[in-house]
One Martini backbone bead per residue (centre of mass of N, CA, C, O) as a GRO file, in nm:
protein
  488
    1UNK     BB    1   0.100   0.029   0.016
    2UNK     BB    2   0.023   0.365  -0.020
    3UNK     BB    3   0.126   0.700   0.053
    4UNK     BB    4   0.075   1.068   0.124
    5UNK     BB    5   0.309   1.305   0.335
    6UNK     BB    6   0.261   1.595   0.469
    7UNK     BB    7   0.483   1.804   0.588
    8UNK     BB    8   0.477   2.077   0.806
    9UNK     BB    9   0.733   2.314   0.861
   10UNK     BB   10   0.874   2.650   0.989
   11UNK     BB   11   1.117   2.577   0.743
   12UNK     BB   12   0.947   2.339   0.605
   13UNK     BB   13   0.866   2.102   0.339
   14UNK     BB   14   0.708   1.782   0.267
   15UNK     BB   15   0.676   1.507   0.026
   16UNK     BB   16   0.549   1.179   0.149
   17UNK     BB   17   0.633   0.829   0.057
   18UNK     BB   18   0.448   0.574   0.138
   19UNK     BB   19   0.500   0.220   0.233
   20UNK     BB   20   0.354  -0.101   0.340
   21UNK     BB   21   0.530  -0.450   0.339
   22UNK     BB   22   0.491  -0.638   0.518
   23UNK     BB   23   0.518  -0.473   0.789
   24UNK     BB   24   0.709  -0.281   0.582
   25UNK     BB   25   0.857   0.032   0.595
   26UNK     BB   26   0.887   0.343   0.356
   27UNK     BB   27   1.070   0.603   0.268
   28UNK     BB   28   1.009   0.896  -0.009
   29UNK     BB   29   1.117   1.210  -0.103
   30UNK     BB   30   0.963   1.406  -0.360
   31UNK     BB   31   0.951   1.706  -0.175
   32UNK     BB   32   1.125   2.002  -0.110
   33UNK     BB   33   1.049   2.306   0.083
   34UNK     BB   34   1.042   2.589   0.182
   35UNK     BB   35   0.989   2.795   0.489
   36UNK     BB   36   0.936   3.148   0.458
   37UNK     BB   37   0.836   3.420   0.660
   38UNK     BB   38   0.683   3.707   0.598
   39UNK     BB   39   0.798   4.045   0.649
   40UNK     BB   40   0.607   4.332   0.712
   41UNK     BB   41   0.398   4.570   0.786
   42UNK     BB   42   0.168   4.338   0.936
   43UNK     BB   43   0.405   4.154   0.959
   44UNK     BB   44   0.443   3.789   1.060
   45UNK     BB   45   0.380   3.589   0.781
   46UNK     BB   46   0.244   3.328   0.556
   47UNK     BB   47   0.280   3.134   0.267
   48UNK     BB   48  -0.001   2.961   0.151
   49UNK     BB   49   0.006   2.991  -0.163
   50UNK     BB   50   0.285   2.852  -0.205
   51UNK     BB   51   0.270   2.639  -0.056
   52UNK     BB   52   0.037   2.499  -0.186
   53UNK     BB   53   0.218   2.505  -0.467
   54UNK     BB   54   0.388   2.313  -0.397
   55UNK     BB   55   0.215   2.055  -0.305
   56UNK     BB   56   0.107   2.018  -0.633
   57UNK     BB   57   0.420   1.986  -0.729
   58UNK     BB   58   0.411   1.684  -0.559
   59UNK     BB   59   0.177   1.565  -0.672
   60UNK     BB   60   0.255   1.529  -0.945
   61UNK     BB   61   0.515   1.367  -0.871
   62UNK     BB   62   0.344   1.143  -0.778
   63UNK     BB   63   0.152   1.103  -1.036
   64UNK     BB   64   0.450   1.011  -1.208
   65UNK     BB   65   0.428   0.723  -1.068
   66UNK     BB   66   0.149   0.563  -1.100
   67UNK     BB   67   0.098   0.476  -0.833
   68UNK     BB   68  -0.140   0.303  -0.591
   69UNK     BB   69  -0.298   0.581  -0.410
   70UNK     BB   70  -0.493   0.594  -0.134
   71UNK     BB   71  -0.366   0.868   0.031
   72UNK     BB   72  -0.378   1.135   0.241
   73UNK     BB   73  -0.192   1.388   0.475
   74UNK     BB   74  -0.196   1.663   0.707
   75UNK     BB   75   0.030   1.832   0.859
   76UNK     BB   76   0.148   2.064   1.175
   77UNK     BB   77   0.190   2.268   1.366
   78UNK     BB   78   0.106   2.467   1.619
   79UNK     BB   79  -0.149   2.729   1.668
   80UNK     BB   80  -0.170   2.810   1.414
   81UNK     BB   81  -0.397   2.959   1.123
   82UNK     BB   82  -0.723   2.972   1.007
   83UNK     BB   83  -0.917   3.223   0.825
   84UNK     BB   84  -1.261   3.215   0.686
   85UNK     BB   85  -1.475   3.284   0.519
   86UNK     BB   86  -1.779   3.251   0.344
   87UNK     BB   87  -1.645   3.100   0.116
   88UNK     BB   88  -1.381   2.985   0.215
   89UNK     BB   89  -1.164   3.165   0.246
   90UNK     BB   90  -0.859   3.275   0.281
   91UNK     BB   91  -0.747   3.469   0.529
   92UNK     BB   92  -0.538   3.763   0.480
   93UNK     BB   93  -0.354   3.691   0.694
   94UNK     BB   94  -0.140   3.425   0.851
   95UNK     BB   95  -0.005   3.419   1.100
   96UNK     BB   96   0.272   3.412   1.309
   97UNK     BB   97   0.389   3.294   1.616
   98UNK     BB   98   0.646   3.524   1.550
   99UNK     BB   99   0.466   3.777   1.646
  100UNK     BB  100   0.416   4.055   1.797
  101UNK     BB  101   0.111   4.062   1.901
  102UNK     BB  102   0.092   3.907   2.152
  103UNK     BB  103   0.118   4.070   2.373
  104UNK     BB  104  -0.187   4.155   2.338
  105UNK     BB  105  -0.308   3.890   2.359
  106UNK     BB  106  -0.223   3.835   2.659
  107UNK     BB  107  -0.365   4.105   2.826
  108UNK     BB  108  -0.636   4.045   2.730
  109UNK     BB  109  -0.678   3.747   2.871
  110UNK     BB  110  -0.588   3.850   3.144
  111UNK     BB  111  -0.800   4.050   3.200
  112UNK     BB  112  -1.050   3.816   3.161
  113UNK     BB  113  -0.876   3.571   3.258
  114UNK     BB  114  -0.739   3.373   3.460
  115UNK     BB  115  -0.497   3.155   3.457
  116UNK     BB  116  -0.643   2.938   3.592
  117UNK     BB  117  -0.865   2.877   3.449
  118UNK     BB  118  -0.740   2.850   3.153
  119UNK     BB  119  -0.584   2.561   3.319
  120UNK     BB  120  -0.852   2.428   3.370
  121UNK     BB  121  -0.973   2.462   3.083
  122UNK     BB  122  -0.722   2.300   2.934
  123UNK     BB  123  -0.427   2.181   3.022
  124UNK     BB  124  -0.218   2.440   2.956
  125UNK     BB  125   0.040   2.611   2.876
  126UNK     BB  126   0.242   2.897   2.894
  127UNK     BB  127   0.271   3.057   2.562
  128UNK     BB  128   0.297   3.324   2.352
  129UNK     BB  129   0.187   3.136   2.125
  130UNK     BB  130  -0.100   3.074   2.179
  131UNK     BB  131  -0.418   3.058   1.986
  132UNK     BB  132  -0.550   3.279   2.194
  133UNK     BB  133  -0.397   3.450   2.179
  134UNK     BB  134  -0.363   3.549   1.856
  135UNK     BB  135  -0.668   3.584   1.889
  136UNK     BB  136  -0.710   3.826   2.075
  137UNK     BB  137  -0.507   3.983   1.847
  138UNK     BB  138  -0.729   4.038   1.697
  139UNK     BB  139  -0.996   4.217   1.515
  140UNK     BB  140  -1.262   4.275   1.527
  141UNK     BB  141  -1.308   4.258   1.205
  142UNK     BB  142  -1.187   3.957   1.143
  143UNK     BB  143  -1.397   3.788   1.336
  144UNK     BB  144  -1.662   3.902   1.203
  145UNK     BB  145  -1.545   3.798   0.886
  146UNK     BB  146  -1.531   3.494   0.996
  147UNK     BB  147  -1.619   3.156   0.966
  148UNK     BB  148  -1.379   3.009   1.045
  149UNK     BB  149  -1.156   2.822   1.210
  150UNK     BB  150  -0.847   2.673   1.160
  151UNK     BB  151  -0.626   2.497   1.186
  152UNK     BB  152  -0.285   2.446   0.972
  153UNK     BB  153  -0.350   2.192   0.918
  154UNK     BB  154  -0.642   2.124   0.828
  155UNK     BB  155  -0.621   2.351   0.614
  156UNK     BB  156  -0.483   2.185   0.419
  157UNK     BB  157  -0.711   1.949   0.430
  158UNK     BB  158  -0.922   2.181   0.311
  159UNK     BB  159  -0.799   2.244   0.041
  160UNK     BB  160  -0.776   1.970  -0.029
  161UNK     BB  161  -1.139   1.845  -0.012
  162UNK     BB  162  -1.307   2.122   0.158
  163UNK     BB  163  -1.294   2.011   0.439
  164UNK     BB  164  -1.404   2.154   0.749
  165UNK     BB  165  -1.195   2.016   1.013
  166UNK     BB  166  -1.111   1.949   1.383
  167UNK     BB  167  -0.868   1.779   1.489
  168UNK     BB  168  -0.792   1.699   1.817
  169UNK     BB  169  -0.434   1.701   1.826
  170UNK     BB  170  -0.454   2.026   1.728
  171UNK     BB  171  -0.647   2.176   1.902
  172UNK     BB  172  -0.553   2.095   2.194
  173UNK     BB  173  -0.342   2.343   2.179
  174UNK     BB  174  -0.464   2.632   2.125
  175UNK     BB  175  -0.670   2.665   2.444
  176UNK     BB  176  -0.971   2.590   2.298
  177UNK     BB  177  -0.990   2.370   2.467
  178UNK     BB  178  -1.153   2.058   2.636
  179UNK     BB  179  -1.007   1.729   2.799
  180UNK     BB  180  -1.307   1.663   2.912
  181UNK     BB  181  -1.497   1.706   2.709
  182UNK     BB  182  -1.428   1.720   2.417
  183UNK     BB  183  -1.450   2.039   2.345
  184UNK     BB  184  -1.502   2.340   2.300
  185UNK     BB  185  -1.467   2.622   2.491
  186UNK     BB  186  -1.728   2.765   2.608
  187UNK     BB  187  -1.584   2.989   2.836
  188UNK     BB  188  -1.389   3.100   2.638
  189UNK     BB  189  -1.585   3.178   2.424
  190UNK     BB  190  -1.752   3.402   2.555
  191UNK     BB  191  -1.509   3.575   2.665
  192UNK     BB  192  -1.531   3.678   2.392
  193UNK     BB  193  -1.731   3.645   2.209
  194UNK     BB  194  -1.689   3.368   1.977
  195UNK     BB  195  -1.923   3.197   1.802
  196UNK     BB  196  -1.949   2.886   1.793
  197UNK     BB  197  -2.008   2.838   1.473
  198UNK     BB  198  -1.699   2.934   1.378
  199UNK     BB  199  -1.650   2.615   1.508
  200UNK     BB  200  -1.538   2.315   1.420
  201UNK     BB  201  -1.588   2.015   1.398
  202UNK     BB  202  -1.452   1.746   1.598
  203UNK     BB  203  -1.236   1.508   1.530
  204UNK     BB  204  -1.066   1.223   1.496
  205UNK     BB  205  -0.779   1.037   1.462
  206UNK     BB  206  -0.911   0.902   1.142
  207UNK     BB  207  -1.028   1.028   0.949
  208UNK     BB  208  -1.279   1.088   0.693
  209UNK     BB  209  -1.315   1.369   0.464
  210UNK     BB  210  -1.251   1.240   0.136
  211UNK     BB  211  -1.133   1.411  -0.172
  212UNK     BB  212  -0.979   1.488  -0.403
  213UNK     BB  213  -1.036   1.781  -0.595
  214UNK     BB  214  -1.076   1.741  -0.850
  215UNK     BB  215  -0.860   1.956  -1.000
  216UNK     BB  216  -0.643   1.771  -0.845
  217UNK     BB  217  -0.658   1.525  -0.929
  218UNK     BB  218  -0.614   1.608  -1.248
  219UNK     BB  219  -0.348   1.726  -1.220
  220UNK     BB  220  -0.194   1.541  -1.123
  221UNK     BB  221  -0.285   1.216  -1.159
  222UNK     BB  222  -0.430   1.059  -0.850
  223UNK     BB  223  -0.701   1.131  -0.863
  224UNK     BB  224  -0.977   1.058  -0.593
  225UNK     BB  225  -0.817   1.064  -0.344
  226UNK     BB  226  -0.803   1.022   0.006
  227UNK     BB  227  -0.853   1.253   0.282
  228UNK     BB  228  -0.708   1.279   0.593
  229UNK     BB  229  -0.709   1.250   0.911
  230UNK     BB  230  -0.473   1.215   1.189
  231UNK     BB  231  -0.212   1.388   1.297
  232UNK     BB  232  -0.220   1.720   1.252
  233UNK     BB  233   0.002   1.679   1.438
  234UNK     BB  234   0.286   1.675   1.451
  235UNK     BB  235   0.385   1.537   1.730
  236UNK     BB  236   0.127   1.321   1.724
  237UNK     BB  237   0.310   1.188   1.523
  238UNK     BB  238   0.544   1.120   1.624
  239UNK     BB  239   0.439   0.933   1.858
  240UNK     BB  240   0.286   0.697   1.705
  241UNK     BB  241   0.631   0.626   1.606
  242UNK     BB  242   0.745   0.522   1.832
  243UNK     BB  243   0.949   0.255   1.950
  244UNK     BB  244   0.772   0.160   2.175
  245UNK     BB  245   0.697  -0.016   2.538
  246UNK     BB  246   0.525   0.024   2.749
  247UNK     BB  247   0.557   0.287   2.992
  248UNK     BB  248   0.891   0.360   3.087
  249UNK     BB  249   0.858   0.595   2.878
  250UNK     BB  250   0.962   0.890   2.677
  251UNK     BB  251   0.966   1.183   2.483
  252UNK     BB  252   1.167   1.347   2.224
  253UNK     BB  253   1.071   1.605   2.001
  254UNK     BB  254   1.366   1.714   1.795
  255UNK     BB  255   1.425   2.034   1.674
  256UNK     BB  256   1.339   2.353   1.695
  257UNK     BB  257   1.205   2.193   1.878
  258UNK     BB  258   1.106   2.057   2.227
  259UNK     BB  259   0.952   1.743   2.321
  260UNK     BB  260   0.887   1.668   2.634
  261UNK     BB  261   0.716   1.314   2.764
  262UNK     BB  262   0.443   1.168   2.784
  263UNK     BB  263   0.232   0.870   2.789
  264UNK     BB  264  -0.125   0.884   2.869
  265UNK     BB  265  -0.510   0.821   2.942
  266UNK     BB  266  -0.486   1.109   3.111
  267UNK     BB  267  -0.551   1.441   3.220
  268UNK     BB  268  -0.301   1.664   3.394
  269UNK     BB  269  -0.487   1.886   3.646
  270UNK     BB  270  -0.311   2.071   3.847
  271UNK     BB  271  -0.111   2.263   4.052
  272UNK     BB  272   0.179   2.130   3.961
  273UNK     BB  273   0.125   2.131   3.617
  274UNK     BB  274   0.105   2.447   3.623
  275UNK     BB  275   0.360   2.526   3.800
  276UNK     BB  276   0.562   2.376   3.540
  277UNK     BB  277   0.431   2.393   3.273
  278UNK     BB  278   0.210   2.174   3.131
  279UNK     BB  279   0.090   1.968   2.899
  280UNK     BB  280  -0.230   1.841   2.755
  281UNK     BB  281  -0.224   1.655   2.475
  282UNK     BB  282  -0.372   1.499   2.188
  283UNK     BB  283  -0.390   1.142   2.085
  284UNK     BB  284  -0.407   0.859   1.938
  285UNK     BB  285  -0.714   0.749   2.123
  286UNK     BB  286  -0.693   0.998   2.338
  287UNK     BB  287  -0.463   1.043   2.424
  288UNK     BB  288  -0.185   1.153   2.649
  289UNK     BB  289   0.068   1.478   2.634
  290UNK     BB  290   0.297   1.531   2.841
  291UNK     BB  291   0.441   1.834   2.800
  292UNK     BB  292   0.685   2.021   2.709
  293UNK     BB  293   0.838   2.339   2.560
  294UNK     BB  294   1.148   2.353   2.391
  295UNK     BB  295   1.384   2.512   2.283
  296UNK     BB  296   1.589   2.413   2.046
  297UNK     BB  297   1.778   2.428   1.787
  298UNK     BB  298   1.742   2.696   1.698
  299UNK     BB  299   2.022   2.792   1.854
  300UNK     BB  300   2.194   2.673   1.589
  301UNK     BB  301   1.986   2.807   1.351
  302UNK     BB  302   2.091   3.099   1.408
  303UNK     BB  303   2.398   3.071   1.470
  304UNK     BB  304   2.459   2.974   1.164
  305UNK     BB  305   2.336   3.178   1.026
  306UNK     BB  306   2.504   3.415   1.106
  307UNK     BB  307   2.756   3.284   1.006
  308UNK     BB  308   2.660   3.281   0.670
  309UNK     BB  309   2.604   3.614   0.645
  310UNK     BB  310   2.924   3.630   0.690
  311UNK     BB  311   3.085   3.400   0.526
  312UNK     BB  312   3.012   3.094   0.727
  313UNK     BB  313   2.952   2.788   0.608
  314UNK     BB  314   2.815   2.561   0.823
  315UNK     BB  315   2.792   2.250   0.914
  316UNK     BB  316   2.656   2.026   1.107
  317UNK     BB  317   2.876   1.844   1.146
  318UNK     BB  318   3.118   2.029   1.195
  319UNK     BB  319   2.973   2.177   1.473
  320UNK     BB  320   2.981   1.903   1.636
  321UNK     BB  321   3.304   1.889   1.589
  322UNK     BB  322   3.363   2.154   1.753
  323UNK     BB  323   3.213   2.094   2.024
  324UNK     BB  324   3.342   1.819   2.076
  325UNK     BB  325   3.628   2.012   2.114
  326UNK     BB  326   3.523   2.164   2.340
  327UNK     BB  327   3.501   2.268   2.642
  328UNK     BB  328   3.375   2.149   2.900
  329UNK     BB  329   3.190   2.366   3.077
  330UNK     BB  330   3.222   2.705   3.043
  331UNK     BB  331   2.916   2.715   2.979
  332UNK     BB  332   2.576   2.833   3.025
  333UNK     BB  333   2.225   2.827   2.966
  334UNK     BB  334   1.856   2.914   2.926
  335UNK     BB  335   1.625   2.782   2.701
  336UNK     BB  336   1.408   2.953   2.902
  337UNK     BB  337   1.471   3.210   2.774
  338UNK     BB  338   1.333   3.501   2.625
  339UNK     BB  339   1.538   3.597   2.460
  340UNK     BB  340   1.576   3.345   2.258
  341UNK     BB  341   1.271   3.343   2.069
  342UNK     BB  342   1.338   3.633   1.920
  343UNK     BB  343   1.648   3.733   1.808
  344UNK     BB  344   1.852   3.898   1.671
  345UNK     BB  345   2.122   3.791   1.823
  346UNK     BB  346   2.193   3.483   1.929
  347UNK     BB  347   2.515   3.515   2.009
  348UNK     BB  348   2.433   3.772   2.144
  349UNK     BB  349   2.241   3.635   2.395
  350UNK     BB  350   2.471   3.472   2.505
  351UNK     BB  351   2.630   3.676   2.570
  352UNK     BB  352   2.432   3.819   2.788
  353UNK     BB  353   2.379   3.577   2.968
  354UNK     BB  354   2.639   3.552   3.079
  355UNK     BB  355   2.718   3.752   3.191
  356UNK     BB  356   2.490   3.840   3.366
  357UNK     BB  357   2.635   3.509   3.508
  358UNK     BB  358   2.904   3.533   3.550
  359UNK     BB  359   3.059   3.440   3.251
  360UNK     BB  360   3.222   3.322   3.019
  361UNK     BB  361   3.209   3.398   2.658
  362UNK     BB  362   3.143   3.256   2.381
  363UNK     BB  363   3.319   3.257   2.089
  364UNK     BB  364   3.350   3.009   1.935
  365UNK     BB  365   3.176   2.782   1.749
  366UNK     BB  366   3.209   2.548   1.912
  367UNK     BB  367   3.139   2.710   2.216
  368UNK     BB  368   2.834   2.779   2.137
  369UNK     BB  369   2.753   2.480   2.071
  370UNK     BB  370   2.808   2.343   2.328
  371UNK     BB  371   2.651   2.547   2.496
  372UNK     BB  372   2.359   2.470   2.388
  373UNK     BB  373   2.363   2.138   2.406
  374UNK     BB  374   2.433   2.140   2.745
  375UNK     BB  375   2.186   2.260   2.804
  376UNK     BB  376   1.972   2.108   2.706
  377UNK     BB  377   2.002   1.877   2.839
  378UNK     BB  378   1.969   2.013   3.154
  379UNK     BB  379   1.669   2.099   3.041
  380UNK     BB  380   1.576   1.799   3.032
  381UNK     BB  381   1.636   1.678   3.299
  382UNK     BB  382   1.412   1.862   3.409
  383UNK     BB  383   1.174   1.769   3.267
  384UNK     BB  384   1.162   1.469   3.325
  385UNK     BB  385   1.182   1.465   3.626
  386UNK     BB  386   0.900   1.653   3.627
  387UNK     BB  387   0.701   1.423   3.473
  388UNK     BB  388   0.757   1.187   3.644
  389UNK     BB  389   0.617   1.312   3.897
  390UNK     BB  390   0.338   1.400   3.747
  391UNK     BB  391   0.265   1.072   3.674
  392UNK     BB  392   0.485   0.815   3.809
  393UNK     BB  393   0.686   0.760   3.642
  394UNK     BB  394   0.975   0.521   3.528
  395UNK     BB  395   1.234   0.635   3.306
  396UNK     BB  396   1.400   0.408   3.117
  397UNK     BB  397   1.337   0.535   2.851
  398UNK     BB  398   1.481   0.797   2.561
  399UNK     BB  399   1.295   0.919   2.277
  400UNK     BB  400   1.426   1.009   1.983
  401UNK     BB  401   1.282   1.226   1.740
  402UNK     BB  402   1.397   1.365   1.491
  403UNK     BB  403   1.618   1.547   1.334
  404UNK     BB  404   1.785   1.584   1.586
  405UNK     BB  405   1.854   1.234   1.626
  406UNK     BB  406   2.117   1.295   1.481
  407UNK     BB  407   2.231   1.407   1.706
  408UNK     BB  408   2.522   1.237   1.878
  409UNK     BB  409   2.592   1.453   2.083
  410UNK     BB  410   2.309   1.534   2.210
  411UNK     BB  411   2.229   1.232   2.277
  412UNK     BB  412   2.476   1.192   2.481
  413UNK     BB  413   2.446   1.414   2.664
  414UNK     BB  414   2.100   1.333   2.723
  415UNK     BB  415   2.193   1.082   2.861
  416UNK     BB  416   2.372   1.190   3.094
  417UNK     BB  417   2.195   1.372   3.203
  418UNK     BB  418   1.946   1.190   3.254
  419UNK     BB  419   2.064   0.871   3.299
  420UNK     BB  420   1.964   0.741   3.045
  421UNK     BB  421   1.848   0.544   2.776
  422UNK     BB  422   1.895   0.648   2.451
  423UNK     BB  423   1.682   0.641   2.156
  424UNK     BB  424   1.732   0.695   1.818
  425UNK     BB  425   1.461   0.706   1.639
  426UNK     BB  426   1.345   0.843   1.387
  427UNK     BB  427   1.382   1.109   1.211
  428UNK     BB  428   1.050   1.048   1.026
  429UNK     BB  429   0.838   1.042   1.217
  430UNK     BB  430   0.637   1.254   1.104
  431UNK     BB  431   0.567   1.064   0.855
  432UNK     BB  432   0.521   0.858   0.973
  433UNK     BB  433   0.286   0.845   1.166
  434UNK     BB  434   0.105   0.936   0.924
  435UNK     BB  435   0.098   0.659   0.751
  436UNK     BB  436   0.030   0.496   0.982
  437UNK     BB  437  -0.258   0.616   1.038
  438UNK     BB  438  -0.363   0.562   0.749
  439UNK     BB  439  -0.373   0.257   0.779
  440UNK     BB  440  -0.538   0.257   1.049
  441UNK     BB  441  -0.795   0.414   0.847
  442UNK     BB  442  -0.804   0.149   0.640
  443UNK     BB  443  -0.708  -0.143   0.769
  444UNK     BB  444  -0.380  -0.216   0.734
  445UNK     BB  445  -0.411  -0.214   1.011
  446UNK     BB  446  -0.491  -0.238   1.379
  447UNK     BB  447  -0.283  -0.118   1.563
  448UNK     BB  448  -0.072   0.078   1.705
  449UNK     BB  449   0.114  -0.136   1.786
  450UNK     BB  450   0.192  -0.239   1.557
  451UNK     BB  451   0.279  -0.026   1.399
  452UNK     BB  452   0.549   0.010   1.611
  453UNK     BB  453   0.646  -0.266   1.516
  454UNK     BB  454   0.743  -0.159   1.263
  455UNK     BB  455   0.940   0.043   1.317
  456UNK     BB  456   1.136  -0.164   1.454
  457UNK     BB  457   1.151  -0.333   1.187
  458UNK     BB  458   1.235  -0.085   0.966
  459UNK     BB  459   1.396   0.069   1.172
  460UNK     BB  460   1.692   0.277   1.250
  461UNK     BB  461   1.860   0.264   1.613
  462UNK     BB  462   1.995   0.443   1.836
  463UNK     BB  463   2.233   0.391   2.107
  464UNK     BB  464   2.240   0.577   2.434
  465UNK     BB  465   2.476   0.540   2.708
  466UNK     BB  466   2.540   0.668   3.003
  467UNK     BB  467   2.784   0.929   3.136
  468UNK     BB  468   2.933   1.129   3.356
  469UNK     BB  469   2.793   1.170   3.615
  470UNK     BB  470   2.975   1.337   3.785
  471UNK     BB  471   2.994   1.589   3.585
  472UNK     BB  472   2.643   1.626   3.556
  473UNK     BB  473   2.568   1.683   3.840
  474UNK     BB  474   2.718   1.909   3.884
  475UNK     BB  475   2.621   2.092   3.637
  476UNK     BB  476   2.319   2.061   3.726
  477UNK     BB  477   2.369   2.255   3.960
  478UNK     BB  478   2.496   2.497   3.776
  479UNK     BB  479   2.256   2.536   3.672
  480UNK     BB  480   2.052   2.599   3.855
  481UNK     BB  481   2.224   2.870   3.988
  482UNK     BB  482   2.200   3.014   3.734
  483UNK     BB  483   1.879   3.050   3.742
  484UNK     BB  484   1.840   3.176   4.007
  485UNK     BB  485   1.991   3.400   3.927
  486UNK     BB  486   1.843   3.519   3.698
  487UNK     BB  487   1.543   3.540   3.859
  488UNK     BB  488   1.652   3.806   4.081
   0.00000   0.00000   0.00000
């Protein structure tokens, strides 16, 4: 069986072909585009159209290839949207979560309900780019104006089909979901003013939408194949690829962002998790993904950006190998300070976290990514800690997915500070996801177990064993420390 996963992230997008055989999987990219946001008068926006005419760009080249082509699904990272007007058209612009309005509409949000309420009735962690603050920030005209709020892969699943539904482990992101009841909250939509109509009906993870658009059909030559809500969630999609078994494990999803956390059966929404700041994200079969959000590579590409720009243009294997070779914690940073999430300049941002922490700041490249990527592990290390005690897990394996899995000195790093054997890979989990979830909604597959077992069966994982505990937990003490000092 074939399948066909888009992938959005919000540095790239990818159409990638699954195929699935004698329960063994394989994954081949057919197209791969950037993704970069415009910048102008109105702010940070997305280009829809673009990314769109890319994705039609896939659709035709995987049509040159002949094969019967099951299903379609796109994921996409969590908080962005479209808004939709009467027509059904996407109103633009489409805003980014780096866009600077957010603090206006985090303002505006707790001038009207207090933070409490907030997480009582979402179960969602504080974070400045959450689609409630986005959406407190939109103008009264553009509310008035819009007809469906759509999350921003369900929208590109409504761009393929037509059909506009909002799949809940997307939802559940927004802060407009109640994981207790299992729908828009009512509370929340109120205390705006937002009128429930304008929120679409919540589906299940493996719906069917329909069929490709006539005339998408016809333009790539793939017929009316159907289009699939499965975890419109890339987190979502990567943790259903995790290759896990039994319960005593954590799941690392590591790219731009690092998304650290548990799968349980319900969640998790108390005074120790509000003030821990978890989140409880909803996964394939209403699972519950308790988990914090933390920038991860982030500090890297943004690094490195500005090293390319200056007219040196490291590979991230070069920056490793530099990393690798630079003195063991010279310096620290905490990767959750606010400073880190859209700077100037990262280098700088590194450079004055340092002073600021009365540390020598790292100056060559070797030595800003060895600091980048020592803190990443023991802020790993600190939430990993804090999800067990909220959970009540013993975690005794660390799976780490995606990209970032590729980074085997961050691997052993994140093995070291947190003590434990940590699994890395596939790499492409969350494509991988996405095609599994497509075969359990056709029947091609029978259950999640299966699913992973064929990941298992199909994908290379490399294992990285904890060492040098006592120079780590040192350190963890001094990142501590460093923390202390700067909350102060």
């Amino acid at each position: 069986m074939h399948y066909l996963a888009c992938d959005l992230g919000a540095e790239s997008g990818r159409l990638m072909l699954g195929s699935l055989e004698d329960n063994q999987l394989s994954l081949e990219e057919l197209h791969r585009f950037p993704n970069v946001p415009i910048e102008d008068a109105v702010g940070r926006h997305w280009n829809v159209e673009a990314l769109f005419a890319e994705l039609q760009t896939g659709l035709a080249l995987a049509g040159q290839r002949g094969l019967p082509i099951a299903s379609i699904s796109v994921d996409a990272w969590g908080l962005d949207y479209f808004l939709l007007d009467e027509t059904g058209t996407v109103m633009e612009p489409t805003f980014c979560y780096r866009d600077g309005r957010n603090q206006r509409g985090i303002d505006r949000t707790l001038d009207t309900l207090p933070w409490e309420t907030l997480y009582e009735e979402t179960g969602i962690q504080f974070m400045q780019i959450n689609s409630l603050f986005q959406m407190a920030a939109e103008s009264p005209e553009r509310i008035e104006r819009m007809r469906t709020f759509l999350p921003l892969g369900d929208g590109f699943n409504y761009l393929l089909s037509g059909v506009a539904k909002a799949e809940i482990s997307l939802a559940s992101t927004t802060q407009l979901y109640n994981p207790r009841t299992r729908n828009w909250s009512d509370k929340l939509l109120d205390a705006f003013d937002w009128p429930r109509k304008k929120f679409p009906e919540l589906i299940p993870s493996g719906t069917r939408l329909g069929t490709l658009k006539p005339e998408l059909a016809a333009a790539s030559g793939l017929g009316e194949i159907e289009v699939l809500a499965t975890c419109s969630h890339d987190t979502g999609a990567a943790v259903a690829a995790v290759p896990a078994d039994g319960d005593q494990w954590a799941y690392l999803s590591s790219g731009t962002w690092s998304l650290i956390g548990v799968e349980l059966p319900e969640p998790i929404i108390n005074d120790a998790a509000r003030d821990l700041n978890f989140t409880n994200e909803i996964g394939h079969g209403n699972t519950v993904r308790l988990l914090r959000n933390i920038i991860g590579l982030w500090l890297v590409q943004e690094c490195r950006r500005e090293w390319a720009e200056a007219g040196e243009d490291y590979d991230y294997a070069t920056l490793a190998q530099l990393a690798a070779d630079a003195k063991p914690f010279a310096a620290l940073i905490d990767p959750s300070d606010e400073r880190f999430f859209k700077p100037e300049s990262m280098i700088a941002a590194i450079t004055e976290f340092c002073r600021e922490t009365s540390q020598t700041a790292p100056t060559s490249p070797g030595a800003l990514i060895r600091c980048a990527l020592e803190s990443l592990a023991l802020l790993y290390r600190q939430r990993l800690n804090e999800v067990s005690a909220l959970s009540g897990r013993t975690i005794q394996q660390l799976h780490i997915v995606g990209g970032g899995s590729r980074n085997a000195l961050l691997n052993q790093f994140t093995a070291n500070a947190c003590e434990v054997e940590v699994i890395a890979g596939p790499a492409e989990a969350t494509a991988l996801g996405n095609v599994l979830l497509q075969s359990l909604t056709l029947g091609h597959l029978p259950d999640l177990a299966t699913a992973r077992q064929c990941v298992r069966d199909s994908m290379d994982v490399e294992t990285f064993q904890p060492a040098d505990a006592r120079e780590w937990q040192q350190a963890s003490v001094r990142f501590k420390a460093i923390q202390a000092q700067r909350d102060k």
